[in-house]
C-alpha positions in Angstrom: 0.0 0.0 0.0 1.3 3.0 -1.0 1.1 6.5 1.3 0.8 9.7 0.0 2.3 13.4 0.9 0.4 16.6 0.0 2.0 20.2 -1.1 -0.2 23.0 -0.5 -0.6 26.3 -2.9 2.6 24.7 -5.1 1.5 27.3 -8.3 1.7 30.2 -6.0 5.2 29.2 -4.6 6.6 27.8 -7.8 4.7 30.1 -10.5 7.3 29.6 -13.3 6.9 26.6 -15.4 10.5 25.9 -15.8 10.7 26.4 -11.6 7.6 24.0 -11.2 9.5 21.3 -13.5 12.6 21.7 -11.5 10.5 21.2 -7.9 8.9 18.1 -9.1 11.9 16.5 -10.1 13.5 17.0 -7.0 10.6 15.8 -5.3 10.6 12.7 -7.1 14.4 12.3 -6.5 13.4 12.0 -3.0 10.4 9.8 -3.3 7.9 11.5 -3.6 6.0 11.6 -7.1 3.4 13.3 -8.6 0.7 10.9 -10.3 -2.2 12.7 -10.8 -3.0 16.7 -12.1 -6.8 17.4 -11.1 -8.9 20.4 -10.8 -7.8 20.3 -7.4 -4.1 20.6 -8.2 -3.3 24.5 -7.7 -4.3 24.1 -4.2 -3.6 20.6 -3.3 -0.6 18.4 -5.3 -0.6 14.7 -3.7 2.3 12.7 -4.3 2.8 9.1 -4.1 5.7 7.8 -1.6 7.8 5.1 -2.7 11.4 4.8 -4.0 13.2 8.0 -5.2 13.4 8.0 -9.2 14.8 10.7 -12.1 11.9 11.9 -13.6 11.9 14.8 -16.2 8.5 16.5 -16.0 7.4 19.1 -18.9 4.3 21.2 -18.9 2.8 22.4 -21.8 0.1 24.5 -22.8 -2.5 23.0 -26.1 -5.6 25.1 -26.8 -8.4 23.5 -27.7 -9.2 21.3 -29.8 -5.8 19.2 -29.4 -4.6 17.6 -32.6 -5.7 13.9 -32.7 -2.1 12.5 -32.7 -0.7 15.1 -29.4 -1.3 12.1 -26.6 -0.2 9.4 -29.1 3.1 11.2 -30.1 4.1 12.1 -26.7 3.6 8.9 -25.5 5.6 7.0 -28.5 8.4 9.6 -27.4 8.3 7.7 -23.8 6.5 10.7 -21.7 3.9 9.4 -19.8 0.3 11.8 -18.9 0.5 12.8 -15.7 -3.2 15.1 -16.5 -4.3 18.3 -17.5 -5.6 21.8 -15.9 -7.4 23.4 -18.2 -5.0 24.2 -21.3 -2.5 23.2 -19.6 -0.9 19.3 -19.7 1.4 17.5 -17.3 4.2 15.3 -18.5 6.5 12.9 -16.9 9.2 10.9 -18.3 11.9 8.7 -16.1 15.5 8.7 -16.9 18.7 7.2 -16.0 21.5 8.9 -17.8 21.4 12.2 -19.1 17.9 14.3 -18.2 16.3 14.5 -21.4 15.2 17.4 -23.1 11.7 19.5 -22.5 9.2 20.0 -25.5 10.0 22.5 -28.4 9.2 26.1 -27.4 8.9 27.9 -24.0 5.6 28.9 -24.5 4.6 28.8 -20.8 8.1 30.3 -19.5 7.5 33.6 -22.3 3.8 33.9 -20.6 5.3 33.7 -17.0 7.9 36.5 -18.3 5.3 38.7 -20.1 3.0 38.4 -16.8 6.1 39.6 -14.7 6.7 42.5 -16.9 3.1 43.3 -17.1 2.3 43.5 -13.3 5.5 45.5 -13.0 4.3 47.9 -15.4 0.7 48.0 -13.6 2.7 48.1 -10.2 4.8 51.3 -11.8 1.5 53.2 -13.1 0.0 52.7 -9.7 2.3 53.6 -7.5 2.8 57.0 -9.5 -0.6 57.6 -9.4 -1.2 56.7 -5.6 1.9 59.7 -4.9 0.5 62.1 -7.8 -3.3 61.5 -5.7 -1.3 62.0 -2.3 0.2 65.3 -3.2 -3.4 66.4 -5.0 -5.6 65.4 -1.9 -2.0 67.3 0.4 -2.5 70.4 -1.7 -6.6 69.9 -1.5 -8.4 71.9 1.0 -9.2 69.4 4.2 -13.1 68.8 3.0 -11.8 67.8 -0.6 -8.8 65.8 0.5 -10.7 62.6 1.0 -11.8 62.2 -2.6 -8.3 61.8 -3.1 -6.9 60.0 -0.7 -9.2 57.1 -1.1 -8.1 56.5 -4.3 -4.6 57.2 -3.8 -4.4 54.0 -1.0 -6.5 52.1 -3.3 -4.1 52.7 -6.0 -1.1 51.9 -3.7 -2.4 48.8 -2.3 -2.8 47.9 -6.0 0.9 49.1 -6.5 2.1 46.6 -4.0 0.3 43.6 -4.4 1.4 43.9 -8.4 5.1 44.4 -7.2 5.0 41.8 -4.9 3.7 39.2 -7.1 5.8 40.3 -10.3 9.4 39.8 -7.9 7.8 36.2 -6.8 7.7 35.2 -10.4 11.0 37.1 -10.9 12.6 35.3 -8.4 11.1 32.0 -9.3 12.1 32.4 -12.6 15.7 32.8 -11.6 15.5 30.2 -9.5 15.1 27.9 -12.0 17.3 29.4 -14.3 19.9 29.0 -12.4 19.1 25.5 -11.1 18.4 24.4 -14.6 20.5 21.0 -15.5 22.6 22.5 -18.5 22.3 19.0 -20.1 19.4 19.2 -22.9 20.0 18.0 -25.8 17.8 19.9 -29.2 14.5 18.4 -29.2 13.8 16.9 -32.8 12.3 19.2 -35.2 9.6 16.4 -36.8 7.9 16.7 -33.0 6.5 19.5 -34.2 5.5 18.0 -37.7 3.9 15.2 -35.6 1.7 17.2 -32.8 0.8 19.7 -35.1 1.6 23.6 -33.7 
């Protein structure tokens, strides 16, 4: 009988693809492997104790509808369907020598990237409007200065939340970056001929 270990919240701690790949694996090096993706999954991940093992995991994102041959072809290649979240498939594959190469494309790195950059161009805009409506509701006379400074905490509060959540993908991003075996080899350019784009 196998037991099972749970991970709380893992997409808000690990919100970079690559950095997700990279915890699971090590995870799995210690025994602990993930079997199942579920709707329940950004909250709750359960893993399956047993003996540790290599795995390489790869998420991808497919839009609908998913070319008939994507399952087939990535299983032929020797990944095995761990499940899916929406647009977004799970993929493990065990190894023993050299840690094999991901799927053609970063798509889902880019999007973490563009997401940072965007919330810390929203965090930017917001924090210079929260000062610009601190000095208007300064300069205000007292019976006008709430109508500004309202707004301006609003606009702060939304400055910082954006900030804060653009330096954990940041850093999550680095993280793996950093960490990031530098053994891939090219993946084959008729995987994409197969799958479809």
């Amino acid at each position: 009988m196998s037991t099972t270990a749970t991970s709380w919240l893992v997409p808000v701690r690990h919100p970079s693809p690559d950095d997700l790949e990279l915890w699971l694996e090590k995870k799995a090096a210690r025994g602990e492997v993930l079997t199942t993706v579920d709707a329940w999954s950004p909250l709750r991940m359960k893993f399956e104790k047993g003996e540790a093992g290599r795995f390489r995991y790869a998420l991808e994102r497919r839009d609908a509808p998913v070319p008939a041959l994507y399952f087939t072809a990535r299983e032929d290649m020797g990944w095995e369907r761990v499940g899916s979240l929406s647009n977004i498939h799970v993929w493990r594959r065990a190894y023993s020598a050299e840690r094999p190469a991901g799927f053609i494309g970063n798509d889902l790195g880019r999007r973490a990237a563009l997401v940072g950059i965007g919330l810390t161009v929203v965090a930017a805009i917001a924090l210079i409007g929260a000062i610009a409506l601190g000095v208007v509701a300064g300069l205000a006379d007292f019976s006008a200065a709430d109508d500004f400074w309202i707004p301006a905490a609003v606009l702060g509060a939304i400055a910082v939340v954006a900030g804060v959540v653009a330096l954990v993908i940041g850093v999550s991003r680095h993280s793996a970056a950093s960490a990031e075996p530098t053994t891939h080899q090219p993946a084959a350019h008729t995987e994409r001929e197969l799958i479809g784009s």
